[in-house]
FIMARTOR-299508 format. One line per field, with one value per atom (N, C-alpha, C): residue number from 1; x, y, z; atom name. Coordinates in nm, 3 decimals. Atoms other than C-alpha are relative to their C-alpha. Last residue first. Layout:
<atoms>
resi	NUM | ...
x	X | ...
y	Y | ...
z	Z | ...
name	CA | ...
</atoms>
This chain:
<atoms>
resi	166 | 166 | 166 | 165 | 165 | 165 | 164 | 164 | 164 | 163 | 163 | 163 | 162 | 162 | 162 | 161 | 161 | 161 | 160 | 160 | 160 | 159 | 159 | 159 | 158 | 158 | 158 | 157 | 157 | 157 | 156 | 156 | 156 | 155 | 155 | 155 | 154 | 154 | 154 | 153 | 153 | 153 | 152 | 152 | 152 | 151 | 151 | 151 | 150 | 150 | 150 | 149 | 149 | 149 | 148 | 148 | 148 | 147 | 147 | 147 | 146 | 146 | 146 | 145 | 145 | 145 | 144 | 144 | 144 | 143 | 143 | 143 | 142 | 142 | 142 | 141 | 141 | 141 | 140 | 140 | 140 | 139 | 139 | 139 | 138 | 138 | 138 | 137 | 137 | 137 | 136 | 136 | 136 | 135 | 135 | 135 | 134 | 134 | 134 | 133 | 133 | 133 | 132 | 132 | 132 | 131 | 131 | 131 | 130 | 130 | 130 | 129 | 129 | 129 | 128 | 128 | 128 | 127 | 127 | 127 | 126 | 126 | 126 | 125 | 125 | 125 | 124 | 124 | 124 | 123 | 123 | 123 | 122 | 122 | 122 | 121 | 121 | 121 | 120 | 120 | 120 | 119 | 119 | 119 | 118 | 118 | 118 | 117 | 117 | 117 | 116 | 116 | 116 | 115 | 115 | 115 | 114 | 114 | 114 | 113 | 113 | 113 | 112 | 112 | 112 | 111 | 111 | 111 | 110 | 110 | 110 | 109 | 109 | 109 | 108 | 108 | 108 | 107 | 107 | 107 | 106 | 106 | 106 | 105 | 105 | 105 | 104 | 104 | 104 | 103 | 103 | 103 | 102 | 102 | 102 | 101 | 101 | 101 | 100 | 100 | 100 | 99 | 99 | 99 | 98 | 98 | 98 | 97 | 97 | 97 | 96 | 96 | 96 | 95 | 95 | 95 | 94 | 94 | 94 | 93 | 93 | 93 | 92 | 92 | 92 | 91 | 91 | 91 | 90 | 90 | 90 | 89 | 89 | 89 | 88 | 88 | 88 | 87 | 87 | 87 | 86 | 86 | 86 | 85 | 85 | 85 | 84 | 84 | 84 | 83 | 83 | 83 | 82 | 82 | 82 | 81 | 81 | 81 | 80 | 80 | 80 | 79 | 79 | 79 | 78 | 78 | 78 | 77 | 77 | 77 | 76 | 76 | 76 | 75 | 75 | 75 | 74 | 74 | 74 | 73 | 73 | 73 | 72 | 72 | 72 | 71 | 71 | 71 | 70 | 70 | 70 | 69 | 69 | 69 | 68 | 68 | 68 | 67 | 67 | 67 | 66 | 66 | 66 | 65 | 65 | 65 | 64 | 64 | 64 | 63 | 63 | 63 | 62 | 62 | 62 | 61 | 61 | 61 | 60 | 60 | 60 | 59 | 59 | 59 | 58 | 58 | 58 | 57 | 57 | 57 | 56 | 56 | 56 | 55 | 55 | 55 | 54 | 54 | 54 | 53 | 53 | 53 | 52 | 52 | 52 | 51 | 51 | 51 | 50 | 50 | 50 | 49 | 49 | 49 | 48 | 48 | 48 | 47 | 47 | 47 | 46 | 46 | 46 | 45 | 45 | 45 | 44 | 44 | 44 | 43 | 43 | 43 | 42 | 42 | 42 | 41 | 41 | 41 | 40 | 40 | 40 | 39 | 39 | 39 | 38 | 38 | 38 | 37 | 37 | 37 | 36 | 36 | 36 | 35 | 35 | 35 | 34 | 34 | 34 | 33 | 33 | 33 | 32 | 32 | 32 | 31 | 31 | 31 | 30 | 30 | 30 | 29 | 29 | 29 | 28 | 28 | 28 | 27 | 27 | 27 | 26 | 26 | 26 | 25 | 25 | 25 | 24 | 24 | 24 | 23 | 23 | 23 | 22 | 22 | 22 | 21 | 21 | 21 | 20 | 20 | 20 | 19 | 19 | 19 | 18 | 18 | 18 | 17 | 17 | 17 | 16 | 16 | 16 | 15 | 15 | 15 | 14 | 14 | 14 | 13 | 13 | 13 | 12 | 12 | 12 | 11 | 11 | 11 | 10 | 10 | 10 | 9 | 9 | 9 | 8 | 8 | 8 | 7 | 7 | 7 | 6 | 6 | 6 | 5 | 5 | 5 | 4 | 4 | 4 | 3 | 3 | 3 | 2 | 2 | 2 | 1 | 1 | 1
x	-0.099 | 0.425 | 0.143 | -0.152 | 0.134 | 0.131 | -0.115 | -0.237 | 0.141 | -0.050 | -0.471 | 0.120 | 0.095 | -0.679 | 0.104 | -0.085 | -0.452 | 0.013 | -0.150 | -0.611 | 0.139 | 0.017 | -0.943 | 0.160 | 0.009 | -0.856 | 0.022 | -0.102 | -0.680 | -0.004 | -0.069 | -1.024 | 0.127 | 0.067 | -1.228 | 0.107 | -0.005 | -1.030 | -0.024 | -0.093 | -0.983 | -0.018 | -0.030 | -1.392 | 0.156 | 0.122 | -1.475 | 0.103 | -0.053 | -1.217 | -0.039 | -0.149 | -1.355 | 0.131 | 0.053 | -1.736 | 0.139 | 0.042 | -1.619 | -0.006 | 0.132 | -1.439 | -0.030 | 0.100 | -1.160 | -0.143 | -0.059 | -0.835 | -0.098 | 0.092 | -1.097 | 0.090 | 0.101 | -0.895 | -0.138 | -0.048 | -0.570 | -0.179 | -0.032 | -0.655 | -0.012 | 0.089 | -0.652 | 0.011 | -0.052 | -0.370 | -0.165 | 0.128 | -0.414 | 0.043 | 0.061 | -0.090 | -0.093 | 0.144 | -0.023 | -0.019 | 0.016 | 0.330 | -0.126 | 0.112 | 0.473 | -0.043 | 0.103 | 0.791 | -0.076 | 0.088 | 1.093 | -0.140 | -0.004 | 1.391 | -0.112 | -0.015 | 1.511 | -0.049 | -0.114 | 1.454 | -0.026 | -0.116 | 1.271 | 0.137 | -0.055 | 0.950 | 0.178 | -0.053 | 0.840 | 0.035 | -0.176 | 0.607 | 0.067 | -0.080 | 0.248 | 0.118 | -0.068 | 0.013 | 0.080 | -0.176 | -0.280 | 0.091 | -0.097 | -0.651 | 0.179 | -0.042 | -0.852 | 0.078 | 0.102 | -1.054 | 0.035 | 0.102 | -0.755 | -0.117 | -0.051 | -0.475 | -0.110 | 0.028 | -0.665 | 0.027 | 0.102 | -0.664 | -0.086 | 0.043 | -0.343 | -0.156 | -0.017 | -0.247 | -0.062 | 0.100 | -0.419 | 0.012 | 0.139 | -0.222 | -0.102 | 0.043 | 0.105 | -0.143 | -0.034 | 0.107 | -0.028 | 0.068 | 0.109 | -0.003 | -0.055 | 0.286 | -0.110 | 0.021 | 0.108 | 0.058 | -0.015 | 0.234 | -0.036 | -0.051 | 0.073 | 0.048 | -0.153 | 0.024 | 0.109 | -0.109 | -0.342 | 0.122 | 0.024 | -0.668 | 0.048 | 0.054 | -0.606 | -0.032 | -0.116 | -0.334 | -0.068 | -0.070 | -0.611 | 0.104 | 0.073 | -0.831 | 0.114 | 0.038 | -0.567 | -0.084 | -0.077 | -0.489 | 0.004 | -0.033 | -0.784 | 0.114 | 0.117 | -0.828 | -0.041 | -0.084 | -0.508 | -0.077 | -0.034 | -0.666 | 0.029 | -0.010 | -0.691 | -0.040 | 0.090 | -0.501 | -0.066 | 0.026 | -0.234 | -0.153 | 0.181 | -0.127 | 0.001 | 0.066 | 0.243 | -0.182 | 0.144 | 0.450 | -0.121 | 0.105 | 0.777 | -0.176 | 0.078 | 1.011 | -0.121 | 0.152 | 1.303 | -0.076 | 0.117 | 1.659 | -0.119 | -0.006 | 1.956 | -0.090 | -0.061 | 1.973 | -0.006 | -0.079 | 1.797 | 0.114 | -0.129 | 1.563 | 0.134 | -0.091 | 1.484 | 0.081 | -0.095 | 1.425 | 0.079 | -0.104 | 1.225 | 0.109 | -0.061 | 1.007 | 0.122 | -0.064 | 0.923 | 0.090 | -0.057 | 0.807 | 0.092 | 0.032 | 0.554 | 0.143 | 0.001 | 0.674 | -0.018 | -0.133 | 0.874 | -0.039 | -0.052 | 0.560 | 0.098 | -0.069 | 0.273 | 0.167 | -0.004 | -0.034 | 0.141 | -0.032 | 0.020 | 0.033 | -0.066 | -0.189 | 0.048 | 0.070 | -0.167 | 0.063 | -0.038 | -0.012 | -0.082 | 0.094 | -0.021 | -0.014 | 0.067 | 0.307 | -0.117 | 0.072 | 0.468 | -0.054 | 0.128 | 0.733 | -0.065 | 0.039 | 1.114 | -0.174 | 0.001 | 1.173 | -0.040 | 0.115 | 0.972 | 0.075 | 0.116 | 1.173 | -0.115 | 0.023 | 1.509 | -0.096 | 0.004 | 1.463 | -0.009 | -0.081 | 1.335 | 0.014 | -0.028 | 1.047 | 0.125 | -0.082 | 0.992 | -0.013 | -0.015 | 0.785 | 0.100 | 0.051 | 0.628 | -0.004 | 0.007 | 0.651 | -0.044 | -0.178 | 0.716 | -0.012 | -0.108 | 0.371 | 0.134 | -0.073 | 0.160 | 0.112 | -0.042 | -0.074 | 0.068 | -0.066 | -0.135 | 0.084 | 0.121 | -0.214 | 0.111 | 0.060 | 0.040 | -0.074 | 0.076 | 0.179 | -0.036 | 0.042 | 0.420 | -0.081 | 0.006 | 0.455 | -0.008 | 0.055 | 0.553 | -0.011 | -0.034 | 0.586 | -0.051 | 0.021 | 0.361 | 0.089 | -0.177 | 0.401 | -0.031 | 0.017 | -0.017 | 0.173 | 0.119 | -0.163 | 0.054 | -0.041 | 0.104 | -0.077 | -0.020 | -0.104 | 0.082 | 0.006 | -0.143 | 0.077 | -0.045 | -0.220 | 0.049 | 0.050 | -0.229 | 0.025 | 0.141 | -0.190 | -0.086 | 0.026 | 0.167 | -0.142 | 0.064 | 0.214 | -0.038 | -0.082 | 0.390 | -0.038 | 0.025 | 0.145 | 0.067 | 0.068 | 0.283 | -0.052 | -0.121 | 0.386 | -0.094 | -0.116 | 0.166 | 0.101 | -0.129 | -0.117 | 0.068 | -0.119 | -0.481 | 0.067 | 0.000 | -0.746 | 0.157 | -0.086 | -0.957 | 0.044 | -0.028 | -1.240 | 0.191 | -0.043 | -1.191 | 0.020 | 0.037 | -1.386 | 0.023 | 0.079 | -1.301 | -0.106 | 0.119 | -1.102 | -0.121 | -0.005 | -0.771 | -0.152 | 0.012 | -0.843 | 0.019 | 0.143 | -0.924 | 0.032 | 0.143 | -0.630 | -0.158 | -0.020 | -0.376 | -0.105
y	0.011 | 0.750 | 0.015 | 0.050 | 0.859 | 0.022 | -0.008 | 0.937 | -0.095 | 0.140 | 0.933 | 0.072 | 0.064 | 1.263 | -0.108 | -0.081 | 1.382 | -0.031 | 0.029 | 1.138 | 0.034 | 0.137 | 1.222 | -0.033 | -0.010 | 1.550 | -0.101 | -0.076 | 1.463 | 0.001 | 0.097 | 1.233 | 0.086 | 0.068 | 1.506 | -0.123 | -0.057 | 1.771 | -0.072 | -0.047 | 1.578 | 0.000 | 0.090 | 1.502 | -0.049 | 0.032 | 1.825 | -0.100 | -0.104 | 1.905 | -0.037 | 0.095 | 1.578 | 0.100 | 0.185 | 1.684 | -0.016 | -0.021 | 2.118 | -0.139 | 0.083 | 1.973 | 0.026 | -0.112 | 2.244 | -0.072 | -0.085 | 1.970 | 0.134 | -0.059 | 1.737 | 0.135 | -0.053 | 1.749 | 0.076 | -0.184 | 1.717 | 0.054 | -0.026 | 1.321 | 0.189 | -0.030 | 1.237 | 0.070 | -0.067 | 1.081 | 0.030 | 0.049 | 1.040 | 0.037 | -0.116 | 0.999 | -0.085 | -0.003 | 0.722 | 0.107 | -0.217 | 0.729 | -0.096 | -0.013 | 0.445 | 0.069 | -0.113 | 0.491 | -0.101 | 0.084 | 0.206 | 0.093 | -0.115 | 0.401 | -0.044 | -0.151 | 0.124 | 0.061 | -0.066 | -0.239 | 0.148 | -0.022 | -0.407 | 0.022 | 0.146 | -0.310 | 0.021 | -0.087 | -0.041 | -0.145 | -0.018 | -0.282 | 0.055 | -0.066 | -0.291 | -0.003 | -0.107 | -0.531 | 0.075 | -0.018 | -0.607 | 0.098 | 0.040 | -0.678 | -0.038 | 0.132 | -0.660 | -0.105 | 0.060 | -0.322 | -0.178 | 0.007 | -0.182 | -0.091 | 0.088 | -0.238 | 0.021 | 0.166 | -0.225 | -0.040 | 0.041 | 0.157 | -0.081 | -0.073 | 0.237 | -0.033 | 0.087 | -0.005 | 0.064 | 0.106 | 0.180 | -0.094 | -0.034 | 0.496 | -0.102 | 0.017 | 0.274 | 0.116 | -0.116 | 0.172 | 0.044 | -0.127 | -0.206 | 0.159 | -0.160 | -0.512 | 0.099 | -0.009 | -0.870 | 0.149 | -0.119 | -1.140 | 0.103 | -0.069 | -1.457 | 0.140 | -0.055 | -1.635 | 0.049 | 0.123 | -1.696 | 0.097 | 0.118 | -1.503 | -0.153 | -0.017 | -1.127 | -0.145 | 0.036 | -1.212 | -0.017 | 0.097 | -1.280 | -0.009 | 0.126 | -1.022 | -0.105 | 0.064 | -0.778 | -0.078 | 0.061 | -0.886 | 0.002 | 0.111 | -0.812 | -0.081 | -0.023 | -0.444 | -0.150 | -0.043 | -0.422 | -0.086 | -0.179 | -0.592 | -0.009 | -0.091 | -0.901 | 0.158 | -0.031 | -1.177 | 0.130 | -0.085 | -1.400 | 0.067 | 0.027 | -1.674 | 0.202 | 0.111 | -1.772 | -0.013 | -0.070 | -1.498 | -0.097 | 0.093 | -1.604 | 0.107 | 0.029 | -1.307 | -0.124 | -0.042 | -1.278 | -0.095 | 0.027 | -1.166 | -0.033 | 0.136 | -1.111 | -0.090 | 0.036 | -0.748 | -0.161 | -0.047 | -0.658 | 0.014 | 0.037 | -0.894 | 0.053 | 0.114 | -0.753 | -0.087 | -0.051 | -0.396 | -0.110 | -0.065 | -0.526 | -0.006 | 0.140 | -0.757 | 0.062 | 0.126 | -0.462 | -0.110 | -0.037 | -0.252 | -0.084 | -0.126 | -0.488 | 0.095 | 0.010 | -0.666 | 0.093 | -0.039 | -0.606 | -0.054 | 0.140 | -0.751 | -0.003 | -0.069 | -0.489 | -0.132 | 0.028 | -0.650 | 0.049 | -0.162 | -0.702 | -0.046 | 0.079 | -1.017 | 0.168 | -0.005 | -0.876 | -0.018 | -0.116 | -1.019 | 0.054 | -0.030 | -1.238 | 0.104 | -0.157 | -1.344 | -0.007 | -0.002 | -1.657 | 0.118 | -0.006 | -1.589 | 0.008 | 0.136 | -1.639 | -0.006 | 0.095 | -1.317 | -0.153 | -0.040 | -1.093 | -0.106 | 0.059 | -1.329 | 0.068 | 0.090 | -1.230 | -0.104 | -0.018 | -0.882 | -0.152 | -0.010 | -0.820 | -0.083 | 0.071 | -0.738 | -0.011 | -0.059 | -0.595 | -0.116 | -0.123 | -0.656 | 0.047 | -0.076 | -1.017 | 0.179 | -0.177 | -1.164 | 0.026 | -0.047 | -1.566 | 0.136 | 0.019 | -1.664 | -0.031 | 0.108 | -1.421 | -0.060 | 0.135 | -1.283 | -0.074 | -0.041 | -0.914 | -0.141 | -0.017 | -1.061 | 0.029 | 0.125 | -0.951 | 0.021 | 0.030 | -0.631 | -0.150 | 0.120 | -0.455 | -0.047 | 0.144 | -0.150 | -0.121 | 0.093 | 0.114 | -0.123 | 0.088 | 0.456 | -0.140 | 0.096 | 0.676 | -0.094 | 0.087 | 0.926 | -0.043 | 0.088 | 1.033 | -0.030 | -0.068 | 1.295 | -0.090 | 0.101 | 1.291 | 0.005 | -0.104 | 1.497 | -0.133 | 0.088 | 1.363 | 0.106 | -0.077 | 1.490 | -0.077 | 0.084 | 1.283 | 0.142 | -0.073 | 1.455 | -0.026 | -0.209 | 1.508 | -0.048 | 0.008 | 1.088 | 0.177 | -0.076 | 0.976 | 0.044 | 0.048 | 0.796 | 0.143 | -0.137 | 0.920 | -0.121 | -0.044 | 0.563 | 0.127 | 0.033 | 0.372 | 0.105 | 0.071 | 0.480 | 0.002 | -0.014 | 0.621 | -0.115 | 0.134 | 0.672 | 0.028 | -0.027 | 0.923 | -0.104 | -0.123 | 0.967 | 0.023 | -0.045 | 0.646 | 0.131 | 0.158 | 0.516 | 0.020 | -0.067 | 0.929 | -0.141 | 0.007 | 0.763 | 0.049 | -0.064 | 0.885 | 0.038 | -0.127 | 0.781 | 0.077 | -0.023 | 0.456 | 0.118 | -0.003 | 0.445 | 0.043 | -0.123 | 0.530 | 0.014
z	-0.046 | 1.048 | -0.055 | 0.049 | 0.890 | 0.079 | -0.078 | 1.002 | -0.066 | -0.026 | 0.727 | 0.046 | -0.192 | 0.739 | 0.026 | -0.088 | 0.408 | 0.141 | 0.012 | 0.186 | 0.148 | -0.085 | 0.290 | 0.021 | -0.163 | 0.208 | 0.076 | -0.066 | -0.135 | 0.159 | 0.007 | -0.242 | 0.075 | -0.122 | -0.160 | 0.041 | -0.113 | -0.372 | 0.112 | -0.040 | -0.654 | 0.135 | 0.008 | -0.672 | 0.069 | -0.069 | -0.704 | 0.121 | -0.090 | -0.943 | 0.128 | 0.035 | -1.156 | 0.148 | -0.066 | -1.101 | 0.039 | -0.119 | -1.162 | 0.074 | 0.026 | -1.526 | 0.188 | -0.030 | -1.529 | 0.002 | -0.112 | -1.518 | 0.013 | -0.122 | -1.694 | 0.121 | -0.022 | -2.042 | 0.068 | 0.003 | -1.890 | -0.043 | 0.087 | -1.808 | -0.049 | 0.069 | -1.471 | -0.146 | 0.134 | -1.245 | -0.072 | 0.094 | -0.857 | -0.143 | 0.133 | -0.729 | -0.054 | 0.100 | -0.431 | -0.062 | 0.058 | -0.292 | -0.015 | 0.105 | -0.063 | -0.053 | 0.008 | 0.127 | -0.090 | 0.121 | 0.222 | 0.003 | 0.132 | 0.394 | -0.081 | -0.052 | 0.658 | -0.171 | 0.094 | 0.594 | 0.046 | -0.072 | 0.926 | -0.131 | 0.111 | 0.831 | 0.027 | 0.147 | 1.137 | -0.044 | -0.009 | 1.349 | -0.083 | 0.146 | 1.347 | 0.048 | -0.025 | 1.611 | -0.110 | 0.070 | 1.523 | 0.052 | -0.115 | 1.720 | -0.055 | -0.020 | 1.435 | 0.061 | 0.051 | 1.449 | 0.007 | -0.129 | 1.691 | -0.071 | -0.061 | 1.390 | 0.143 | -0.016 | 1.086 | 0.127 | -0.057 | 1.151 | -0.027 | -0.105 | 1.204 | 0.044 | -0.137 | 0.971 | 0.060 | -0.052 | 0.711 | 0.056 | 0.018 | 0.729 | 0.050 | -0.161 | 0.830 | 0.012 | -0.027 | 0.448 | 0.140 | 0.041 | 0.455 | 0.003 | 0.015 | 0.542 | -0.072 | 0.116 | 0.631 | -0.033 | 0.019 | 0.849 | -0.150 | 0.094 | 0.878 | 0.040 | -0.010 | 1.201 | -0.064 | 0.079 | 1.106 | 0.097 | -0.030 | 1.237 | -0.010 | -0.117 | 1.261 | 0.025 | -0.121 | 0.953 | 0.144 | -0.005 | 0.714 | 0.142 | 0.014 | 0.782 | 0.035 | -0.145 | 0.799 | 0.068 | -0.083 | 0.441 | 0.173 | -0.071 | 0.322 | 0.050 | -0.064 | 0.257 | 0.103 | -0.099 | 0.070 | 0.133 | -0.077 | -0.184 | 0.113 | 0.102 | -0.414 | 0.043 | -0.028 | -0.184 | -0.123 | 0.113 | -0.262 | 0.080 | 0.035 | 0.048 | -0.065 | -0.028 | 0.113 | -0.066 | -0.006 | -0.007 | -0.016 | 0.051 | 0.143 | 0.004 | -0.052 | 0.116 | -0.024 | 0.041 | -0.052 | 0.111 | -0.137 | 0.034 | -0.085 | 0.021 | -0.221 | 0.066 | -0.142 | -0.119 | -0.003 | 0.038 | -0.454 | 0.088 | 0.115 | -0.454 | 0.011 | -0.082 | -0.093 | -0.111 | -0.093 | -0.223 | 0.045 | 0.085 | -0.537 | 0.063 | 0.090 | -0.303 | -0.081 | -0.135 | -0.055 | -0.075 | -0.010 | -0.374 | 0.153 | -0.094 | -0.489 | 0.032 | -0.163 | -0.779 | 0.102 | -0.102 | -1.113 | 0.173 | -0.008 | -1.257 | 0.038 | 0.065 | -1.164 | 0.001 | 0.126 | -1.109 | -0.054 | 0.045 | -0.737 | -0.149 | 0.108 | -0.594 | -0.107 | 0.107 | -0.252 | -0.114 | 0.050 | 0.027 | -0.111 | 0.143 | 0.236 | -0.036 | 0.007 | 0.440 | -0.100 | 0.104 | 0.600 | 0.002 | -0.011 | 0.832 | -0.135 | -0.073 | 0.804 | 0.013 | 0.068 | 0.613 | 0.003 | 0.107 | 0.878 | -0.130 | 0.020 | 1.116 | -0.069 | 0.006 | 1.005 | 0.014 | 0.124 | 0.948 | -0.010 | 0.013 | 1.342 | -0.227 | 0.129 | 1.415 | -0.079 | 0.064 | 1.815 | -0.115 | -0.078 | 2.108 | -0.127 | -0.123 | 2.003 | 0.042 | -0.022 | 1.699 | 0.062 | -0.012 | 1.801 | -0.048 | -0.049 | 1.884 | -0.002 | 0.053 | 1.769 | 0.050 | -0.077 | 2.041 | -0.079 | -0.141 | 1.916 | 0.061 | -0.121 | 1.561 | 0.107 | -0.012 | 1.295 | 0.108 | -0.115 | 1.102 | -0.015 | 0.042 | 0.901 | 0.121 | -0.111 | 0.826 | -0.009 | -0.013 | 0.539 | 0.132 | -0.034 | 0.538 | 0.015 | -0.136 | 0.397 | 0.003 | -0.037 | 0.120 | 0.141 | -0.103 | -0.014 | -0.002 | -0.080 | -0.264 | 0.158 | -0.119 | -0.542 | 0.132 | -0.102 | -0.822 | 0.077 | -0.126 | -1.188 | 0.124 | -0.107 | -1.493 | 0.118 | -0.053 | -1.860 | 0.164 | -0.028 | -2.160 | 0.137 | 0.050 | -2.207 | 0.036 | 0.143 | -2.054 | -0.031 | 0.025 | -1.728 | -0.174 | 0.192 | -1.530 | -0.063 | 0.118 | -1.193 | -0.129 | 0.078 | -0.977 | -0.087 | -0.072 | -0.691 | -0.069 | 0.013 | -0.876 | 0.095 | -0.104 | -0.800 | -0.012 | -0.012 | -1.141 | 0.112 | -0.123 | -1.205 | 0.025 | -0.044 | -1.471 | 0.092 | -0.145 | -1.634 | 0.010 | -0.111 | -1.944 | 0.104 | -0.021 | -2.102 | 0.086 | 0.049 | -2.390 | 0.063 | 0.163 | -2.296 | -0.060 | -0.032 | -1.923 | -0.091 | -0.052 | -2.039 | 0.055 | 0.120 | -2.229 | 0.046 | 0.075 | -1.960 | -0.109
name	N | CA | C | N | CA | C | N | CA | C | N | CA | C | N | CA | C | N | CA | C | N | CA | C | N | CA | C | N | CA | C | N | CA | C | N | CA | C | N | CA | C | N | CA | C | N | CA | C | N | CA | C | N | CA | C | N | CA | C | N | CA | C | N | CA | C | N | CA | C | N | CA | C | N | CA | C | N | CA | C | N | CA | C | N | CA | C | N | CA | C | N | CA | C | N | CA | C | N | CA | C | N | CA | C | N | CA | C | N | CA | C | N | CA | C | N | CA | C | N | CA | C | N | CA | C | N | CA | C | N | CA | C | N | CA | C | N | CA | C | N | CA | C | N | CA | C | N | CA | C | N | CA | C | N | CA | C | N | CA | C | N | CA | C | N | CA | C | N | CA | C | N | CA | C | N | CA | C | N | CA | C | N | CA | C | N | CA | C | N | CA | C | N | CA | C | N | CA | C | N | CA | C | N | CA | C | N | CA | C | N | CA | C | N | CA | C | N | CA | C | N | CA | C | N | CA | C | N | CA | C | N | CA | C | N | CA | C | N | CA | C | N | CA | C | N | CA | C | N | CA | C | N | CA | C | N | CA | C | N | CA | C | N | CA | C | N | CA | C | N | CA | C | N | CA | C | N | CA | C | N | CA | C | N | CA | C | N | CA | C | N | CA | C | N | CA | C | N | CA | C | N | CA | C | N | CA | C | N | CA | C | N | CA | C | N | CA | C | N | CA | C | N | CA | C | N | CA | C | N | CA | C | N | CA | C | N | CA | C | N | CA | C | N | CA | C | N | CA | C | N | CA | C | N | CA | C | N | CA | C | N | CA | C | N | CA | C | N | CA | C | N | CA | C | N | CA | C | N | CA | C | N | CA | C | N | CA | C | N | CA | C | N | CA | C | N | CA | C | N | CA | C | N | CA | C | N | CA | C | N | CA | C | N | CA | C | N | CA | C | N | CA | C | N | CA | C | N | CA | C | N | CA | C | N | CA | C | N | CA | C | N | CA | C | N | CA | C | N | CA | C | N | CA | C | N | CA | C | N | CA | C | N | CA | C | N | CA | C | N | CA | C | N | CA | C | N | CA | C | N | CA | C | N | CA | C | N | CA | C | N | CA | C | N | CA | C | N | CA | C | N | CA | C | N | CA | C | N | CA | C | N | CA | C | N | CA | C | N | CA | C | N | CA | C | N | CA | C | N | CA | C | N | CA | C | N | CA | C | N | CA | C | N | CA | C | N | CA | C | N | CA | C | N | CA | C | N | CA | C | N | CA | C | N | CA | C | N | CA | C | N | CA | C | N | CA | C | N | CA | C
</atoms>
């Protein structure tokens, strides 16, 4: 929120609104969440069931936020948790990881879709029901007429939009 006070960050994409009078924000993205492993793992095969996405090691990303990714909240809160075996510091690598371990790794089914031909993965709905992701961009009120920042908006949104969702 500061660095977008101070004009350090043009634009910045949350999981949650930044909730502040001067701050803007758009919701640009609701995606379901997946989960995925290599085509050939051997015990997820044709279906994921709740007991072996808990039973399986997972990587995940190292999420700054301290409540916990949203998966972890849901299962705290069902008395469930997930082993989170190996930390990673974006999305970007966990299908890495899983395309070459017997990790499992969850993600928005946007960029499963298209981790899962590049690294030979399969996806599976996550086996809790109802679990979304948001992304809002937030920007500070000042640029809401800045042409770069508008610009900018707009491209980010489209792209946004392109991503196939399940």
């Amino acid at each position: 929120e500061e660095s977008l006070r101070t004009g350090g960050v043009d634009l910045v994409i949350t999981p949650e609104p930044i909730v502040d009078e001067e701050i803007r924000n758009e919701l640009v993205v609701r995606e379901r969440l997946v989960s995925m492993v290599r085509r050939d793992h051997p015990v997820i095969k044709d279906t994921m069931t709740l007991e072996q996405y808990i039973a399986s090691r997972h990587v995940v990303v190292d999420w700054p936020d301290a409540r916990g990714f949203i998966i972890d909240q849901r299962l705290r809160a069902e008395g469930m948790q997930r082993n989170c075996h190996m930390r990673v510091h974006t999305l970007f690598d966990m299908p890495r990881v899983v395309a070459s371990t017997d990790m499992v790794c969850t993600l928005p089914s946007g960029m499963a879709h298209h981790f899962a031909t590049a690294h030979k993965l399969a996806s599976f709905p996550i086996p809790l029901p109802d679990i979304d992701v948001f992304a809002y961009m937030n920007w500070h009120s000042s640029f809401d007429s800045d042409p770069g920042i508008r610009w900018m908006r707009s491209v980010i949104a489209a792209l946004l939009e392109g991503s196939p969702s399940e």
